[in-house]
MARLUM-473610 format. One line per 5 residues: number of its first residue (from 1); their letters; for each residue x, y, z of N, C-alpha, C. Coordinates in nm, 3 decimals, decimal comma, always signed. Layout:
N
NUM> a> X/Y/Z/X/Y/Z/X/Y/Z | ...
END
This chain:
270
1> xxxxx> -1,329/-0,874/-0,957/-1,191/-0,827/-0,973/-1,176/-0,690/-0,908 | -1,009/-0,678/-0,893/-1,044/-0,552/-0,785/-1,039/-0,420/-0,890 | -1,053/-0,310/-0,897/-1,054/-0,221/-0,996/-0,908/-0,130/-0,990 | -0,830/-0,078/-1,053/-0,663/-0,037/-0,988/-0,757/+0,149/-1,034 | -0,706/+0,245/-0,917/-0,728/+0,366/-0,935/-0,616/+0,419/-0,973
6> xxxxx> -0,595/+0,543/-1,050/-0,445/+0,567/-1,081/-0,378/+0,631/-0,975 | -0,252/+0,619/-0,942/-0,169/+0,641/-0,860/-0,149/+0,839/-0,833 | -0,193/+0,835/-0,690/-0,156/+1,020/-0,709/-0,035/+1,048/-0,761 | -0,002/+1,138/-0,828/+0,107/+1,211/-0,834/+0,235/+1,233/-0,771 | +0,335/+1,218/-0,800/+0,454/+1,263/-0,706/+0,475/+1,147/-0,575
11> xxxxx> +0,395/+1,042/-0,619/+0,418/+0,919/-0,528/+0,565/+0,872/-0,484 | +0,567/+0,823/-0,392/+0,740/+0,804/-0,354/+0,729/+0,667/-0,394 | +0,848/+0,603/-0,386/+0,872/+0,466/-0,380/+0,861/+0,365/-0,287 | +0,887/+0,450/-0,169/+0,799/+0,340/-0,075/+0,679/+0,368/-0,017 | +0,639/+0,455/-0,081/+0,511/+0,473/-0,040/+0,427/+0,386/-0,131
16> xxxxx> +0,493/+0,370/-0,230/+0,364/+0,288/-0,313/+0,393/+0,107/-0,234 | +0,480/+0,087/-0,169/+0,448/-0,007/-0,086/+0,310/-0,012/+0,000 | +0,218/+0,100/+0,034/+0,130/+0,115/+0,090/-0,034/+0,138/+0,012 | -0,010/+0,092/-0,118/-0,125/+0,069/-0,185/-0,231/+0,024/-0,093 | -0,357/+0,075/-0,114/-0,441/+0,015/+0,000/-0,590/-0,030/-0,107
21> xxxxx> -0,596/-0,141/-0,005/-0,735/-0,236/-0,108/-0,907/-0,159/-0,044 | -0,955/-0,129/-0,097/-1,127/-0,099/-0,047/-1,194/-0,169/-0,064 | -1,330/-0,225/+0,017/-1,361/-0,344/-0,042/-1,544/-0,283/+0,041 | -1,629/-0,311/-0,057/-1,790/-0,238/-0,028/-1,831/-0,320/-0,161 | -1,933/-0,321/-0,078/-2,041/-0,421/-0,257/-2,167/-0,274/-0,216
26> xxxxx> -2,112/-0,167/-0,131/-2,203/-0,086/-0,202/-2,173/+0,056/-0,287 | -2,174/+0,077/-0,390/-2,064/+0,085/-0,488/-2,079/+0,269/-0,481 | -2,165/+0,343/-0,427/-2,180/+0,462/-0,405/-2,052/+0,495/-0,284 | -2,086/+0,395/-0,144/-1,974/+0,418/-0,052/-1,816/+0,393/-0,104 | -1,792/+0,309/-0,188/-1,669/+0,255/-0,188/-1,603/+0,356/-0,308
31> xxxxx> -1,699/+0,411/-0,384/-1,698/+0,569/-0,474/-1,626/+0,636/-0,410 | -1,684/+0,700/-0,279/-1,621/+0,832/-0,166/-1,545/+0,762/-0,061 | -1,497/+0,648/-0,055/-1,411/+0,610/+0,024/-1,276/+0,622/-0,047 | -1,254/+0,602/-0,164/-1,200/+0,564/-0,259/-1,099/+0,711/-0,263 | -1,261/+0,780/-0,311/-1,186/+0,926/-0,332/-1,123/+1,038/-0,268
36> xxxxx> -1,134/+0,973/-0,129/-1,136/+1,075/+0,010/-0,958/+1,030/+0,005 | -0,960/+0,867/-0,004/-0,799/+0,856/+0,026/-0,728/+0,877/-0,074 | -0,742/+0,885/-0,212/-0,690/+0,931/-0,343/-0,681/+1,090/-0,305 | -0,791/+1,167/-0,291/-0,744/+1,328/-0,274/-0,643/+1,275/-0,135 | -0,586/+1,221/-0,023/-0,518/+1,227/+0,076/-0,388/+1,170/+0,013
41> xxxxx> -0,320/+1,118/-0,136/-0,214/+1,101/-0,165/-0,201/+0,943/-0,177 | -0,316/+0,883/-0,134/-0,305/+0,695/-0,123/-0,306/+0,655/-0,270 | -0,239/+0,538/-0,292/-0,293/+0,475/-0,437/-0,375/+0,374/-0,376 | -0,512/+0,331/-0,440/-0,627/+0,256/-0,409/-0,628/+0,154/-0,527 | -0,681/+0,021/-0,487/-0,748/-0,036/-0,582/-0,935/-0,076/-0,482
46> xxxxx> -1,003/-0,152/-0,597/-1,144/-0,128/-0,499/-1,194/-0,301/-0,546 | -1,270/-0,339/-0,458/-1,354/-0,455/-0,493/-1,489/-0,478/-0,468 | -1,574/-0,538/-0,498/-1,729/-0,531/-0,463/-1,748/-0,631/-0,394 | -1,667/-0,701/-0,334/-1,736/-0,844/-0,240/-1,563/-0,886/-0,216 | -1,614/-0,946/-0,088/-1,486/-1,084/-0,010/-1,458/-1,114/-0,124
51> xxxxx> -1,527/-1,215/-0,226/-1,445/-1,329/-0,317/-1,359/-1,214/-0,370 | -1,343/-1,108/-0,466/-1,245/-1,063/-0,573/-1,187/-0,965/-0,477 | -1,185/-0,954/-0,335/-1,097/-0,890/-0,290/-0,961/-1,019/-0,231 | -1,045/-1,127/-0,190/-0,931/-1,183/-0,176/-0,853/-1,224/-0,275 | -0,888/-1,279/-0,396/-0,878/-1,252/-0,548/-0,718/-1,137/-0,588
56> xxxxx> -0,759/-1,084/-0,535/-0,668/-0,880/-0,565/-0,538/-0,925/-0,469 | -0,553/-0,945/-0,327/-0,481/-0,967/-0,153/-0,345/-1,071/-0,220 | -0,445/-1,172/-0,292/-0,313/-1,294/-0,349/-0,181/-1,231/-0,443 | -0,283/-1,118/-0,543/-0,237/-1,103/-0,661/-0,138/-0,969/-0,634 | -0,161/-0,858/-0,537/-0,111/-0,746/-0,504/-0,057/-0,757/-0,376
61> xxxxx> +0,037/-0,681/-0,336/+0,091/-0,663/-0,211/+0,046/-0,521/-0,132 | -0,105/-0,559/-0,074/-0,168/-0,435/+0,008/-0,080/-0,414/+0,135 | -0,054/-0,262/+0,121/+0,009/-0,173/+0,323/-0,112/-0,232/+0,358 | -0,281/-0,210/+0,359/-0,384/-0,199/+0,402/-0,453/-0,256/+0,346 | -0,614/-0,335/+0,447/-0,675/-0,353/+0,390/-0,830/-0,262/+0,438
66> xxxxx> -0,905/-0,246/+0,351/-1,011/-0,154/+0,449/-1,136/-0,248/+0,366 | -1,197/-0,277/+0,496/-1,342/-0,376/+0,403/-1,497/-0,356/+0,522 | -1,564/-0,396/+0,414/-1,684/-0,353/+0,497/-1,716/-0,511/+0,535 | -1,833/-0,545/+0,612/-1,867/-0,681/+0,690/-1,993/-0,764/+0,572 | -2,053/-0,688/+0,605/-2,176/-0,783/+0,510/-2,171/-0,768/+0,378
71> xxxxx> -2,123/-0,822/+0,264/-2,132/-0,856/+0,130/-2,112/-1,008/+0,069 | -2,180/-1,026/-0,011/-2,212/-1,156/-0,097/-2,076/-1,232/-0,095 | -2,145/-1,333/-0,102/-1,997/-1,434/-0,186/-1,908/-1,440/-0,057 | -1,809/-1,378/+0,008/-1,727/-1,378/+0,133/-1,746/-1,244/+0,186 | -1,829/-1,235/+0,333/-1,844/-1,167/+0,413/-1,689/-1,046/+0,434
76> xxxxx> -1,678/-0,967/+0,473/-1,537/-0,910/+0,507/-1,476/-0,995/+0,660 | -1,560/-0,978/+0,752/-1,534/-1,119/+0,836/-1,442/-1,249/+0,775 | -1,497/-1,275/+0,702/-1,460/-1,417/+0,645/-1,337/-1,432/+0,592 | -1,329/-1,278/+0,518/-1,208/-1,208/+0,455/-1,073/-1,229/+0,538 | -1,078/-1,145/+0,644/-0,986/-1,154/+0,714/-0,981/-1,248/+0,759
81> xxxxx> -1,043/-1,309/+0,805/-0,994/-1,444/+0,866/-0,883/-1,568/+0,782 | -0,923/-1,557/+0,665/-0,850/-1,612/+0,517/-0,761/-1,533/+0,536 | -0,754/-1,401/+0,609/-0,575/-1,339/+0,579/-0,482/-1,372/+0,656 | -0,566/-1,422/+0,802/-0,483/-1,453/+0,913/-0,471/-1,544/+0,926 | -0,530/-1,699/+0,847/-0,520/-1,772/+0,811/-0,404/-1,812/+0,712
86> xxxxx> -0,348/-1,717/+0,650/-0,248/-1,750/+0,579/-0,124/-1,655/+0,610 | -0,165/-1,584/+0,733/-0,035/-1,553/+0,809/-0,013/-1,430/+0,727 | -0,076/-1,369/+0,641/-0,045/-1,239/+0,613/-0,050/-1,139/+0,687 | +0,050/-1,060/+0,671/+0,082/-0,920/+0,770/+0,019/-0,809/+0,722 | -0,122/-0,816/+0,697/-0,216/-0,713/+0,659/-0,264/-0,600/+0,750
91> xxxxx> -0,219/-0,455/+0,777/-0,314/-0,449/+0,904/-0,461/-0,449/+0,817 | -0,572/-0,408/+0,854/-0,696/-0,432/+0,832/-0,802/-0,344/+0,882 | -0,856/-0,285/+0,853/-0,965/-0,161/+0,900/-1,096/-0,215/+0,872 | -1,173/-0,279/+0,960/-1,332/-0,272/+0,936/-1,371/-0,182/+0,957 | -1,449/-0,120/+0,828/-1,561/-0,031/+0,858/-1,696/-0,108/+0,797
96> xxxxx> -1,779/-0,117/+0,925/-1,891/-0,176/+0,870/-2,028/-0,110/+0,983 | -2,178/-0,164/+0,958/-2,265/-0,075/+1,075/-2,246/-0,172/+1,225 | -2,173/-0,289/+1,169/-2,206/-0,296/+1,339/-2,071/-0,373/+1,376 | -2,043/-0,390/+1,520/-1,945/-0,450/+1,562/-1,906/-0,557/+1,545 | -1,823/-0,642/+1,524/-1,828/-0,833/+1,476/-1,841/-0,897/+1,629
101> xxxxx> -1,859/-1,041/+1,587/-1,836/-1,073/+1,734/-1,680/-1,137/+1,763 | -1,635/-1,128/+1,870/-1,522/-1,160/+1,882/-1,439/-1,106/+1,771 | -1,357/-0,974/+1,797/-1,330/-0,860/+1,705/-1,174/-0,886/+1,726 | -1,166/-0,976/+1,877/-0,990/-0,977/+1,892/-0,900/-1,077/+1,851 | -1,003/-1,161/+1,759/-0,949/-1,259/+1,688/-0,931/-1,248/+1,533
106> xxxxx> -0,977/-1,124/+1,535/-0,968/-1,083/+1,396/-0,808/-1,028/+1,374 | -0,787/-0,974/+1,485/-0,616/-0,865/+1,458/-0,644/-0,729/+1,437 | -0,782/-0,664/+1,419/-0,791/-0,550/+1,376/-0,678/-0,460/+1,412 | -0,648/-0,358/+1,345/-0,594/-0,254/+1,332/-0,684/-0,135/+1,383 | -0,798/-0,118/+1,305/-0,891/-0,030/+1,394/-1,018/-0,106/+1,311
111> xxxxx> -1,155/-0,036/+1,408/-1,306/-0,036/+1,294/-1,344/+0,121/+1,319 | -1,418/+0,134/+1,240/-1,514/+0,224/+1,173/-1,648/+0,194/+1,194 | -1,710/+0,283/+1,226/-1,862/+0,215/+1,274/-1,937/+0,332/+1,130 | -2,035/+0,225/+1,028/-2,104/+0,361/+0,967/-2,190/+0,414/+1,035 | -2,265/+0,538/+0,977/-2,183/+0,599/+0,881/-2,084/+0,726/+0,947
116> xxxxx> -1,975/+0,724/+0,858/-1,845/+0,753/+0,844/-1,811/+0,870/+0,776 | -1,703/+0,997/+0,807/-1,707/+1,099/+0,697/-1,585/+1,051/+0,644 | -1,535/+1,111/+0,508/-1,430/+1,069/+0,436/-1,299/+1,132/+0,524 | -1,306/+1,233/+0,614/-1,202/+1,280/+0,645/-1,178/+1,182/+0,785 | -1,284/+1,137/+0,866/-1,260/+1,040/+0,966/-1,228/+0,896/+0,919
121> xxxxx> -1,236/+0,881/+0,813/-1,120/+0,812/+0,733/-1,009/+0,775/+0,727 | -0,978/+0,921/+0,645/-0,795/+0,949/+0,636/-0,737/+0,909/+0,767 | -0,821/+0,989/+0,887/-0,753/+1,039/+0,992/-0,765/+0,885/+1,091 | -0,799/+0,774/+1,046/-0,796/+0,639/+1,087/-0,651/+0,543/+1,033 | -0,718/+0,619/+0,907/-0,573/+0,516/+0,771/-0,458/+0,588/+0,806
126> xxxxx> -0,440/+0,725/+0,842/-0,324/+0,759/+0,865/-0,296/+0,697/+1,006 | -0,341/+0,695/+1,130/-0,306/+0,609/+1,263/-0,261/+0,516/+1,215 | -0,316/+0,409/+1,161/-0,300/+0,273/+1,158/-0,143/+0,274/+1,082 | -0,069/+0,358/+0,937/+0,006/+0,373/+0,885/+0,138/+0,399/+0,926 | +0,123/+0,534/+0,996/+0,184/+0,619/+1,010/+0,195/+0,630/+1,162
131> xxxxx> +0,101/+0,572/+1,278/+0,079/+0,602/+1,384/+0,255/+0,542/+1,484 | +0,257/+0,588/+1,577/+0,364/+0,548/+1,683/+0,354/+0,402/+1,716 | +0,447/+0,360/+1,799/+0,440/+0,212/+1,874/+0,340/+0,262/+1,988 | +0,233/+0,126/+2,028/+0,194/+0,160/+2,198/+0,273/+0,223/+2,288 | +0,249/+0,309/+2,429/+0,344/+0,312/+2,496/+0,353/+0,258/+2,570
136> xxxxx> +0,294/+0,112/+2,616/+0,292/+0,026/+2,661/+0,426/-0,088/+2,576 | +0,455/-0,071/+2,507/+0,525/-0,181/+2,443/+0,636/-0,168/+2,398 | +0,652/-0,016/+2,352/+0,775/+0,079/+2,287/+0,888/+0,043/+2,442 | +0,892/+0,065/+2,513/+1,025/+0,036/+2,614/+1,095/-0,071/+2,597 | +0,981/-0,222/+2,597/+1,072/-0,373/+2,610/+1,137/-0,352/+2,430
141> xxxxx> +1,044/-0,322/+2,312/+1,111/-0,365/+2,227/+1,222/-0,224/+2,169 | +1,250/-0,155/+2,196/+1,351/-0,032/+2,189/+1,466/-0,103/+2,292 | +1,465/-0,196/+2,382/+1,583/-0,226/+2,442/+1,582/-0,389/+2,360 | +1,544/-0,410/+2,316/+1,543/-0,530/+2,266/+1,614/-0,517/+2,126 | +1,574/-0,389/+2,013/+1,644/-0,325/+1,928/+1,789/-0,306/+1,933
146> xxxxx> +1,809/-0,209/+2,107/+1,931/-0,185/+2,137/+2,035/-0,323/+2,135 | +1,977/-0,401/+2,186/+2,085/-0,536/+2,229/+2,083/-0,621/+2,077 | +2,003/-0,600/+1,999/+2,038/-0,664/+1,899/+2,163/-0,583/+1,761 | +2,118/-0,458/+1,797/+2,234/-0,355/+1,744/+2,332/-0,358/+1,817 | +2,384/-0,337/+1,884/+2,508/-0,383/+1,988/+2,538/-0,485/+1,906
151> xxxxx> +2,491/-0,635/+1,919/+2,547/-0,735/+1,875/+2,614/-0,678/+1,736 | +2,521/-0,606/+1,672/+2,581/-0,655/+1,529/+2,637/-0,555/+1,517 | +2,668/-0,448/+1,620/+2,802/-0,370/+1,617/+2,954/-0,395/+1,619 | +2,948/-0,520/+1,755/+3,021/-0,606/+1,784/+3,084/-0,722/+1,666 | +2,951/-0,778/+1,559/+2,972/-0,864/+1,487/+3,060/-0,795/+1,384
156> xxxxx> +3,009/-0,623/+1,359/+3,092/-0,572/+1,245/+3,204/-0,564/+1,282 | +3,260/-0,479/+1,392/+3,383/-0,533/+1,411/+3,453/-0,628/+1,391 | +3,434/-0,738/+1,443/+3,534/-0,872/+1,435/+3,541/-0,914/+1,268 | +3,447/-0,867/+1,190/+3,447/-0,888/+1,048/+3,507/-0,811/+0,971 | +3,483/-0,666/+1,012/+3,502/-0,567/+0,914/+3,382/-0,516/+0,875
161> xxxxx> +3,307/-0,591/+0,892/+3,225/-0,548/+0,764/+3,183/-0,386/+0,806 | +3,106/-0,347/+0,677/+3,065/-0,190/+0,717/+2,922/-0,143/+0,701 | +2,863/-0,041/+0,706/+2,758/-0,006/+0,653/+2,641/-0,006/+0,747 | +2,511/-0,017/+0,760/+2,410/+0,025/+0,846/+2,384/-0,156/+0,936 | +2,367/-0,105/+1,034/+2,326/-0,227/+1,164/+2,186/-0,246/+1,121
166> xxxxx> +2,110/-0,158/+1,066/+1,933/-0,171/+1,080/+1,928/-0,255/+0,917 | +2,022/-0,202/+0,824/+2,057/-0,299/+0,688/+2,083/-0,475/+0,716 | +2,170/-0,496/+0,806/+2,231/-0,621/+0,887/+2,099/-0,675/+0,910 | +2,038/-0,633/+1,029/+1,906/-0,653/+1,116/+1,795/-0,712/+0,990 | +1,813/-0,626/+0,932/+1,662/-0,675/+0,807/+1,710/-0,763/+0,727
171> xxxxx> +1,840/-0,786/+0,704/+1,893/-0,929/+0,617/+1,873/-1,029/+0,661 | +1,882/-1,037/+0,807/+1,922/-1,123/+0,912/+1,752/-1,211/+0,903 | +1,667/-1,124/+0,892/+1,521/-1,171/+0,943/+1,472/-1,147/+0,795 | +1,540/-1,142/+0,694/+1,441/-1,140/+0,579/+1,403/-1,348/+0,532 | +1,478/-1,431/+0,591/+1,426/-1,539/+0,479/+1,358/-1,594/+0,637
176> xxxxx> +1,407/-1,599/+0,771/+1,252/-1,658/+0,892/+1,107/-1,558/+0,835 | +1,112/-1,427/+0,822/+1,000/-1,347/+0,766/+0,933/-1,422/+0,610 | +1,036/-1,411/+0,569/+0,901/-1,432/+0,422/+0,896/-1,565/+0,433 | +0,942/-1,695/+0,510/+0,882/-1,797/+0,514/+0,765/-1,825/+0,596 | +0,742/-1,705/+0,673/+0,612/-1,680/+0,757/+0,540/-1,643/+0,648
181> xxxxx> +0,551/-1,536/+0,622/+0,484/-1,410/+0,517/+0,494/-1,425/+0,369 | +0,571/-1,478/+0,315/+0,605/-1,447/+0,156/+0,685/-1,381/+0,132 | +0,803/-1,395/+0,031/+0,862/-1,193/-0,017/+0,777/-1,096/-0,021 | +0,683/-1,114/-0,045/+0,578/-0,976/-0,053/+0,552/-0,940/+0,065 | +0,500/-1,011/+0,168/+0,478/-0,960/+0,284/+0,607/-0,941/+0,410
186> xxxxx> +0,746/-1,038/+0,356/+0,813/-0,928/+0,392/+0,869/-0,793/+0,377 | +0,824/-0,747/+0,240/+0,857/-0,658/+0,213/+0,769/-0,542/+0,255 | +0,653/-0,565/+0,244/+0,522/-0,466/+0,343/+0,578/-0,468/+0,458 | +0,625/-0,550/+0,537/+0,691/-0,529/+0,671/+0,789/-0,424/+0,686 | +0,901/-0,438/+0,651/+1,018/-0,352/+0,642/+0,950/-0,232/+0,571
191> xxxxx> +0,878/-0,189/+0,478/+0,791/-0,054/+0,473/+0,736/+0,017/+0,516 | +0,649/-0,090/+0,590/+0,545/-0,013/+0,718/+0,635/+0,058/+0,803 | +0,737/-0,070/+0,859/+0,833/-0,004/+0,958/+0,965/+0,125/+0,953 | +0,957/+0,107/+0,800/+1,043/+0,259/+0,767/+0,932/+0,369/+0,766 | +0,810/+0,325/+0,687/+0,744/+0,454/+0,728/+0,668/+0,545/+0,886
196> xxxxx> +0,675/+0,392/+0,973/+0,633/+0,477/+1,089/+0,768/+0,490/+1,172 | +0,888/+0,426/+1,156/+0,988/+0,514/+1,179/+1,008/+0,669/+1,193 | +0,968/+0,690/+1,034/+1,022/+0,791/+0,953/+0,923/+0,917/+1,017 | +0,792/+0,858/+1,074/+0,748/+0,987/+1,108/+0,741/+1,054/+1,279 | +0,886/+0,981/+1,276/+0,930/+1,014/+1,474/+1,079/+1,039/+1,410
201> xxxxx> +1,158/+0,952/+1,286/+1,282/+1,080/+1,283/+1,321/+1,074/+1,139 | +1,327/+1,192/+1,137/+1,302/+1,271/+0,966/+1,387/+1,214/+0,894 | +1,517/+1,201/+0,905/+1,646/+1,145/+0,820/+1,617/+1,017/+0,765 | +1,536/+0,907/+0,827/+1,497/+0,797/+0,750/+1,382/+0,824/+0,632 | +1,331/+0,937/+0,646/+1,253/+0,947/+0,489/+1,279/+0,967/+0,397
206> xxxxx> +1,427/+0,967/+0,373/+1,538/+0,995/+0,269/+1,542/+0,844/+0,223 | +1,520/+0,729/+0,273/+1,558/+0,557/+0,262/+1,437/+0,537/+0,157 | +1,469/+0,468/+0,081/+1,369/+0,392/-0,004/+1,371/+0,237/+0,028 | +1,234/+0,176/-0,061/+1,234/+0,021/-0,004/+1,262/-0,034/-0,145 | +1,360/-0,106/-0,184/+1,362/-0,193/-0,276/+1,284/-0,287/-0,320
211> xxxxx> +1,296/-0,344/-0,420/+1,168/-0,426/-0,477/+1,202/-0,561/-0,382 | +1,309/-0,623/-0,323/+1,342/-0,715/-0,256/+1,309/-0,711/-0,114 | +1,270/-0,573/-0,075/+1,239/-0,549/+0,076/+1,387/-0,488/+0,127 | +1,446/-0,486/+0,062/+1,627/-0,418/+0,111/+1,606/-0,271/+0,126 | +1,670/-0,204/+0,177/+1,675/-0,059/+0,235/+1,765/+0,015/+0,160
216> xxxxx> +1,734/+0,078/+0,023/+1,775/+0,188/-0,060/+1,867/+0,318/+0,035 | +1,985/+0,319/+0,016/+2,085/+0,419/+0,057/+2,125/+0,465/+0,209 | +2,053/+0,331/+0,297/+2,070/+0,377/+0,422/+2,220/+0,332/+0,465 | +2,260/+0,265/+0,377/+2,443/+0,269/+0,438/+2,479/+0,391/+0,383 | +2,472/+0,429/+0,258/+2,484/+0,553/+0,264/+2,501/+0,686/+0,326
221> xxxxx> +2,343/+0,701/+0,404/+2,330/+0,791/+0,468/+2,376/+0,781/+0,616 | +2,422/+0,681/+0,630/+2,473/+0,704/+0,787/+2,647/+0,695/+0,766 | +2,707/+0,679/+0,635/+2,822/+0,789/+0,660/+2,861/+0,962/+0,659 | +2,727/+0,956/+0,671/+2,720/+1,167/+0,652/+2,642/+1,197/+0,763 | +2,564/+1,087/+0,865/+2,554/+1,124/+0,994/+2,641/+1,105/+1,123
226> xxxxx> +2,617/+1,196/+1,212/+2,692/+1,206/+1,350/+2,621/+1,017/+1,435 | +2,713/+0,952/+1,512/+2,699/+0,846/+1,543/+2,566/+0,845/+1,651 | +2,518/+0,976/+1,720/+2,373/+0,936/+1,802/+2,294/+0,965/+1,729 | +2,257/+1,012/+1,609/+2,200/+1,040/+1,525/+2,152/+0,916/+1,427 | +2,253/+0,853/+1,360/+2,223/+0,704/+1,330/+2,221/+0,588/+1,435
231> xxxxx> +2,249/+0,598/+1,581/+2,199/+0,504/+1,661/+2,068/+0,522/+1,660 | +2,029/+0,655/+1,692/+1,877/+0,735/+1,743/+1,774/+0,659/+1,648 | +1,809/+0,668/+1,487/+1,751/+0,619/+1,371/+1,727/+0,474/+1,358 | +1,851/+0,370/+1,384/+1,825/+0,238/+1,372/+1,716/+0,189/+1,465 | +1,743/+0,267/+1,626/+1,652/+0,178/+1,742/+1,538/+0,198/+1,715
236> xxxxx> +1,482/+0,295/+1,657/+1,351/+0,331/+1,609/+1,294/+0,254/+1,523 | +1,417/+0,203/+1,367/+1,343/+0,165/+1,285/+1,340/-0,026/+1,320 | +1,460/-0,071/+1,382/+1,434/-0,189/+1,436/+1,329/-0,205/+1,551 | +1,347/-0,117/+1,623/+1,188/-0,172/+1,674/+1,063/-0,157/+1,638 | +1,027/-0,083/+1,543/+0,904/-0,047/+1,476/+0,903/-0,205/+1,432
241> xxxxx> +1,004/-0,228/+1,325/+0,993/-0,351/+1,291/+0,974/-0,532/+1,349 | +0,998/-0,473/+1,492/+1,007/-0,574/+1,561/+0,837/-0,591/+1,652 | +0,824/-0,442/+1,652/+0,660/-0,416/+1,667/+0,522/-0,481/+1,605 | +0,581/-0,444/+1,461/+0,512/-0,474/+1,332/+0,496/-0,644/+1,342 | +0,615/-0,747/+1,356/+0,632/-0,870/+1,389/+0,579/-0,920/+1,562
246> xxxxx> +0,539/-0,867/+1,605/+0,472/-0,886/+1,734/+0,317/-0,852/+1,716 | +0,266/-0,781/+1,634/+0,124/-0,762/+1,631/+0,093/-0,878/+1,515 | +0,215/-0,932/+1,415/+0,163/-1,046/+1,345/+0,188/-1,170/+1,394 | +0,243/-1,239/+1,475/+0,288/-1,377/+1,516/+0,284/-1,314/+1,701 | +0,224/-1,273/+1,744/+0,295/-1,248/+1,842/+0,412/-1,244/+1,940
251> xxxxx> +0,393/-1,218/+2,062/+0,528/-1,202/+2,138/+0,600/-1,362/+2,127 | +0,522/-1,457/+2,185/+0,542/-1,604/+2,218/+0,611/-1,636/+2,087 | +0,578/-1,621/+1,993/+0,695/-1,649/+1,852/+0,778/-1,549/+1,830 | +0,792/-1,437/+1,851/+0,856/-1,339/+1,777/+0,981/-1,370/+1,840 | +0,998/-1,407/+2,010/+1,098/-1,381/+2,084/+1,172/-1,511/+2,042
256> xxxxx> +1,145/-1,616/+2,067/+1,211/-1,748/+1,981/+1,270/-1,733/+1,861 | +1,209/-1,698/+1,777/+1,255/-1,591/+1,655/+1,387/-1,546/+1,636 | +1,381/-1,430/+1,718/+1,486/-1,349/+1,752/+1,602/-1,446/+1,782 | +1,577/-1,541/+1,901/+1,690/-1,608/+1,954/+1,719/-1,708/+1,869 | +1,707/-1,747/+1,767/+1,758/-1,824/+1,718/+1,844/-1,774/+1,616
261> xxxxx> +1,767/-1,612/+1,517/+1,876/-1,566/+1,434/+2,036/-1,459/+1,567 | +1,994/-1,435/+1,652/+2,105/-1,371/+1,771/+2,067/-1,489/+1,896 | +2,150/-1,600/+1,878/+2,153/-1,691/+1,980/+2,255/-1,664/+2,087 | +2,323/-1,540/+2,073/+2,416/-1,501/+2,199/+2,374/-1,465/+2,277 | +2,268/-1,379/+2,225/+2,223/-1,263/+2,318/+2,132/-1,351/+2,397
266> xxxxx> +2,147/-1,328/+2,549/+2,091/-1,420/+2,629/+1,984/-1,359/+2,711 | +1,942/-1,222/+2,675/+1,836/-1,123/+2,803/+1,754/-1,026/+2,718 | +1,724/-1,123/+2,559/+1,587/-1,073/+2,468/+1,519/-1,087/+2,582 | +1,374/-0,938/+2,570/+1,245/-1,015/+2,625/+1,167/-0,856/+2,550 | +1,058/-0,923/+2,548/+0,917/-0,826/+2,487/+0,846/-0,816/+2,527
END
């Protein structure tokens, strides 16, 4: 079973979307792994082997997973593979002593080679979290963002309706998402993607994530912003999100995807 550590202090609300799982059957390392990201503000839970971490993965909704390779019962290898196997949107951090084989079928997020200091750690879990889009990739899906906001600029108009385009956008893709993913893992989605939004433009760290995966006060806040200011904000956080959905199903599904919930738009590409 996995063990729950108590939650730091002064935790936000969507940050505790980013609970992260540890997983070592050697129980000294998974001690100071534990504690390195607890003093860094993470809430942790921990497991001693594959079986009760995947066990924990079913039962909790991990931002992260961080596991080592060789332990009893289900390898961490084996682990992930059971995650990507069931289409979960986990990123995933091996830290283990040696490299796997065929590492690009795993999905990694990053590895860790031991041994490891606790602060080259953080400074991994925070990339993987918190880190930017490629800049290889950030251009197609930031215009791909744009044309799908347009649309549903266009759509508000002819309706009326009011309130945030990036609110629209995540309604739009919340029931194709969690029939990939689950509610839970759509809701880690739309989290991840507000939080690495949030750390390229400040005004979205004011948004919380609802227990449904819905976006806490962002219609709100974009009637008290200037209009490039909440464009600036949506293209960011729709494409993070559209990012996030391209490193899990890839491009070849994501873009089909797209065109079927915005079947107007005729010049998607990623």
């Amino acid at each position: 079973m996995s063990t729950p550590l108590a939650d730091p202090p002064n935790q936000s609300k969507h940050k505790s979307h980013l609970r992260i799982l540890v997983v070592d059957d050697e129980k000294q390392i998974l001690r100071l792994n534990s504690k390195a990201l607890i003093h860094s503000g993470y809430a942790v839970d921990t497991a001693e082997d594959g079986g009760a971490a995947w066990d924990a993965i079913q039962a909790v909704s991990y931002g992260l997973l961080i596991t080592d390779n060789q332990m009893p019962r289900v390898t961490g290898v084996e682990l992930v593979k059971k995650c990507r196997g069931a289409r979960m949107p986990l990123p995933v951090i091996l830290a283990s002593g040696a490299r796997p084989a065929e590492p690009e079928s795993l999905q990694l997020a990053a590895m860790l080679l031991k041994p490891f200091t606790g602060a080259q750690l953080v400074k991994t879990v925070r990339v993987v979290l918190h880190g930017k889009l490629p800049s290889n990739t950030a251009p197609n899906l930031r215009q791909c963002a744009r044309l799908i906001l347009a649309y549903e600029s266009a759509s508000a108009r002819a309706t009326g309706l009011k309130g945030s385009r990036a609110s629209r956008v995540c309604d739009r893709l919340r029931g194709p998402l969690s029939s990939l993913t689950g509610a839970g893992g759509y809701s880690i989605l739309v989290s991840r993607a507000l939080v690495l939004a949030g750390a390229e433009v400040p005004w979205l760290r004011a948004v919380e994530i609802k227990g449904d995966g819905s976006l806490e006060d962002l219609d709100e806040l974009t009637t008290k912003l200037d209009p490039l200011t909440i464009e600036e904000g949506e293209v960011v956080l729709v494409s993070q999100l559209l990012g996030l959905l391209v490193s899990l199903i890839g491009s070849a599904l994501t873009l089909p995807l797209c065109q079927r919930i915005w079947p107007t738009i005729d010049d998607l590409a990623l």
